[in-house]
C-alpha positions as CSV (number, residue, x, y, z in Angstrom):
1,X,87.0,146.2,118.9
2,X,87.7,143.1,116.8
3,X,91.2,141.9,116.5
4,X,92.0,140.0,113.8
5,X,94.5,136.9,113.7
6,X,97.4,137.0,111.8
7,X,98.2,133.3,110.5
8,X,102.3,132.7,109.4
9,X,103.8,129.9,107.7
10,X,107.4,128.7,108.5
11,X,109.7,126.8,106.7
12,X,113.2,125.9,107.2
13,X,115.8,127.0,104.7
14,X,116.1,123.7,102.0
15,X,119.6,124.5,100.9
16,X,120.2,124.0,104.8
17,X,118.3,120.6,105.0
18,X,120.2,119.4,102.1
19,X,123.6,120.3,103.4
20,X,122.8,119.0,106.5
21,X,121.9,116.0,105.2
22,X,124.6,115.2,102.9
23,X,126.7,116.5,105.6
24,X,125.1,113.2,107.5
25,X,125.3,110.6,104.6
26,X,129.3,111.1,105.2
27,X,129.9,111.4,108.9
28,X,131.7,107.8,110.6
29,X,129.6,107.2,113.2
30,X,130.5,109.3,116.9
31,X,133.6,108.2,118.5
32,X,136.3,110.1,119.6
33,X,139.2,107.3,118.8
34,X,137.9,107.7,114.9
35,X,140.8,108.5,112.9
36,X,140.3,111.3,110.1
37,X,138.7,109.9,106.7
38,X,140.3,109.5,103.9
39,X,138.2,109.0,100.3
40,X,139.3,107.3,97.4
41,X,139.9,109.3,94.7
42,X,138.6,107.0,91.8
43,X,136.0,104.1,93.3
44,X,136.5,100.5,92.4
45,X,133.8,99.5,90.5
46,X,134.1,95.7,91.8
47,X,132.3,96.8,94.9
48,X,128.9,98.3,93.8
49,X,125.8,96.8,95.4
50,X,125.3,94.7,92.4
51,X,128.3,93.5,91.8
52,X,128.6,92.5,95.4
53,X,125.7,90.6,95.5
54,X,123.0,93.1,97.4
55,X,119.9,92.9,95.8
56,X,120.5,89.8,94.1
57,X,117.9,87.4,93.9
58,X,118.6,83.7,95.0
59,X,118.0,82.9,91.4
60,X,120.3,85.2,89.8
61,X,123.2,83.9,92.3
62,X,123.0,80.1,91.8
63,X,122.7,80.8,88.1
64,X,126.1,82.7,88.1
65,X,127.8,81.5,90.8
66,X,126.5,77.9,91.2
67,X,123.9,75.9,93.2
68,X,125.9,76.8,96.7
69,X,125.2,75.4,100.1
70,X,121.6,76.7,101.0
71,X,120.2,77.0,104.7
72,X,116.6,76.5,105.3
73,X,114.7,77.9,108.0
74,X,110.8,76.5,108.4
75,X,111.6,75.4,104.9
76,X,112.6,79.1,103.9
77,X,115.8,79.7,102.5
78,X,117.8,82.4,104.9
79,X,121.2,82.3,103.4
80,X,123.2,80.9,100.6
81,X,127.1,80.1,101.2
82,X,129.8,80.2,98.6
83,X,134.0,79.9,98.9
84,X,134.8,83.0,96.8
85,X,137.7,85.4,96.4
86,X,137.5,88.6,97.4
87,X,140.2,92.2,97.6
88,X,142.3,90.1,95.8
89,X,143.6,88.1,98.8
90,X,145.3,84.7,98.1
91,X,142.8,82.5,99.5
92,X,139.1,81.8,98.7
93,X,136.6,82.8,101.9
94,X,133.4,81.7,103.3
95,X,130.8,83.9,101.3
96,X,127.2,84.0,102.9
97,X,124.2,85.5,101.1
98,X,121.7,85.9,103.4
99,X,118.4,86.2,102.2
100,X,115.2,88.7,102.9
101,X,111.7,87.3,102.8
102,X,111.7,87.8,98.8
103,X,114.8,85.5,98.6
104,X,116.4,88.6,97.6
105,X,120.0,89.4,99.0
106,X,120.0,92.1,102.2
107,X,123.5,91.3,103.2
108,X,126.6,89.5,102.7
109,X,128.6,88.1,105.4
110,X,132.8,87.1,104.6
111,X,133.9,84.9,107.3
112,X,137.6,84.3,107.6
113,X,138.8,81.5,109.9
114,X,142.5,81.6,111.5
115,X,142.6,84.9,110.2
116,X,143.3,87.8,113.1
117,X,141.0,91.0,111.3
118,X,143.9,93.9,111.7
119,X,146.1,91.6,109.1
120,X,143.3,92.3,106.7
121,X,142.4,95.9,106.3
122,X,146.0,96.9,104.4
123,X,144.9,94.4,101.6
124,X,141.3,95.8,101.3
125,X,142.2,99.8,101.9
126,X,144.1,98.9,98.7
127,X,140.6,98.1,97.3
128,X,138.5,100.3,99.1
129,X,140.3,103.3,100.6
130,X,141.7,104.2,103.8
131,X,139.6,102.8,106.6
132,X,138.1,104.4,109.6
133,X,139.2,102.1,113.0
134,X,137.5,103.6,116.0
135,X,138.6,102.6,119.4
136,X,137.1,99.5,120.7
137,X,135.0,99.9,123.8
138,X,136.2,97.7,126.2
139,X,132.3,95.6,127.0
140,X,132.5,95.1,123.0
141,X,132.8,91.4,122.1
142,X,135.0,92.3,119.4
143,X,138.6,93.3,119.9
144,X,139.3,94.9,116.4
145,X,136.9,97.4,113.6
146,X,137.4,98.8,110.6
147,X,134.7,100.6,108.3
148,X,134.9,101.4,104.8
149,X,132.2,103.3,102.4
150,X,132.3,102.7,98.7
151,X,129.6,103.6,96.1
152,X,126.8,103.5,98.6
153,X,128.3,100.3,100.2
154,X,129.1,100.0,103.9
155,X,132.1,97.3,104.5
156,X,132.6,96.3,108.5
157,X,135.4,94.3,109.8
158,X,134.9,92.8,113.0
159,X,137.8,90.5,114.9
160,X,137.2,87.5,117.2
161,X,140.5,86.8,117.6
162,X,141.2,84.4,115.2
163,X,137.7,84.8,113.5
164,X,137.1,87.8,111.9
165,X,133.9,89.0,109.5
166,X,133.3,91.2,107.1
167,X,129.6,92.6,107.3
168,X,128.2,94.0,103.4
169,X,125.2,95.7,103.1
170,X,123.8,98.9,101.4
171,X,124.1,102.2,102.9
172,X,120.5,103.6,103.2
173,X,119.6,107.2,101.6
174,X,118.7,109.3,104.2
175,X,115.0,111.1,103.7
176,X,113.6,114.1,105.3
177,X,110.2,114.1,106.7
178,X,108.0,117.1,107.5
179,X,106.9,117.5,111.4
180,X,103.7,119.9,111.4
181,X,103.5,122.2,114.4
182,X,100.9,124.9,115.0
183,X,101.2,127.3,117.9
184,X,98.5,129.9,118.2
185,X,98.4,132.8,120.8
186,X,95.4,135.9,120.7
187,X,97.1,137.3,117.6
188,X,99.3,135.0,115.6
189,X,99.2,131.7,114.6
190,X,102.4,129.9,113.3
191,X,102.2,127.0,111.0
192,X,105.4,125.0,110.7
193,X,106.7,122.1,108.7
194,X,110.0,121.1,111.1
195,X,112.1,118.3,108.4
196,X,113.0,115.4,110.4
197,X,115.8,113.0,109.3
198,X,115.4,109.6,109.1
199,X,117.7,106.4,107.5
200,X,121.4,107.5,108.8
201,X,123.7,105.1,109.5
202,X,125.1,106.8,112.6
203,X,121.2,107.1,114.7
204,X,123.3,109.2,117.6
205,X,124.2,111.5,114.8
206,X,120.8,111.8,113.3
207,X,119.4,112.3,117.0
208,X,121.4,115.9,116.4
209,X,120.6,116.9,113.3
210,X,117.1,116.2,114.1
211,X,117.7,118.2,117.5
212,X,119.6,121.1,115.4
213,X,116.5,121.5,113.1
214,X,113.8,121.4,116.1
215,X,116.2,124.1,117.9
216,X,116.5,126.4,114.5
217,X,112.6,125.8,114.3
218,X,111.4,127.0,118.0
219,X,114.0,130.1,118.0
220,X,112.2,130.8,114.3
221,X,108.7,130.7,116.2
222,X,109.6,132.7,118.8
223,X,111.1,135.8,117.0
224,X,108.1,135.7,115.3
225,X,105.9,135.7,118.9
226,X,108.1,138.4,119.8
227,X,107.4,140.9,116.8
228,X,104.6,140.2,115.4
C-alpha cells in the first residue's frame, strides 16, 4: 500500500514578531539595578541624528562648524574635534566626530574634564528625559552610567572620576531574518521559516527573543508530529 507524504508549512504569527520586536527596540539593556524608564512626552528636536552630527560628512561639518582640529591615521582622517555647547550647560566641551571609512560621522564623543559624570545627568534629563542608571559592576572601569534614548539616538554617560564622556551614536533598527528548518518523518514533512532578530542594542536580550521564537517554533512542529 502506498503512503503518501503530507508536506506542512509553518509560520510564526507576524503580529507576534512585530510586538516582540518593538517590545525589543525599548528594553534598557538586562540589569537588575535599572531603575524604571521614564519617556519624554514631547522629544527635543536638538538631538536627532542629524542635528547631532551622525551621518554627517566631514565636509558638511567643517563647512558649518569650521575647519576643527583633524586626526589622521595612515593619512586617513579618523576624527574631527570641536569646543561646542551642548544641554545647555555653561561651558563649551571637547566635541569629537569620529569618522567611518567614508569620512562620514559614526559617532560623537563629549569629553568633559574636571567634571565628576553624576553632576551632569540633572542638566541633560532636562534635555533628554529621565535617565536609566544601572548599577555599576564592580570589575567595570567606570564608576558612574547613565543612558538616555531620544529619536533613535542612544546618549551614554560614562565617569572616570574626574573625566567623564558622553558616547552619541545611532540606535540601530532591529530586522528579522527568516531561519529555514525542514523536519521530515514517514508521513509529514514540516517546512518552517523561524524569524530571527538581529541589530538590538541589548545582544543578551536579543539572545531571548531569538530563544523565545526557536522555543514557539519546535513546540509548533511537534503538535503537528503529534496529530498529523
Amino acid at each position: 500500500m502506498n503512503t503518501k507524504k503530507t508536506v506542512i508549512t509553518l509560520a510564526l504569527s507576524c503580529t507576534m514578531i512585530a510586538n516582540m520586536g518593538a517590545a525589543a527596540y525599548a528594553a534598557p539593556a538586562a540589569n537588575n539595578g535599572v531603575k524604571p524608564a521614564q519617556t519624554t512626552t514631547q522629544l527635543n528636536n536638538n538631538y536627532t541624528t542629524n542635528k547631532v552630527g551622525l551621518g554627517l560628512t566631514l565636509n558638511q561639518l567643517q563647512q558649518s562648524k569650521g575647519k576643527g582640529k583633524i586626526e589622521y591615521t595612515s593619512k586617513k582622517a579618523t576624527q574631527i574635534e570641536y569646543k561646542e555647547k551642548w544641554f545647555n550647560l555653561k561651558n563649551p566641551v571637547t566635541t569629537q566626530y569620529i569618522l567611518d571609512d567614508n569620512n562620514k560621522v559614526i559617532q560623537v564623543t563629549l569629553v568633559f574634564d574636571n567634571t565628576v559624570a553624576k553632576q551632569l545627568t540633572p542638566s541633560i534629563s532636562k534635555e533628554l528625559g529621565k535617565a536609566y542608571e544601572p548599577v555599576i559592576d564592580k570589575s567595570s572601569p567606570s564608576d558612574y552610567t547613565a543612558h538616555w534614548k531620544a529619536n533613535g539616538v542612544s546618549f551614554i554617560l560614562q565617569g572616570y572620576g574626574k573625566l567623564s564622556e558622553i558616547y552619541i551614536t545611532s540606535i540601530p533598527a532591529p530586522k528579522a531574518s527568516k531561519l529555514p528548518i525542514i523536519a521530515n518523518n514517514k508521513f509529514i514533512q514540516v517546512n518552517m521559516n523561524v524569524p530571527v532578530l538581529s541589530g538590538l542594542e541589548d545582544s543578551k536580550y536579543e539572545d531571548q527573543l531569538n530563544d523565545i521564537l526557536m522555543r514557539h517554533a519546535m513546540k509548533e512542529k511537534s503538535e503537528v508530529y503529534e496529530h498529523p
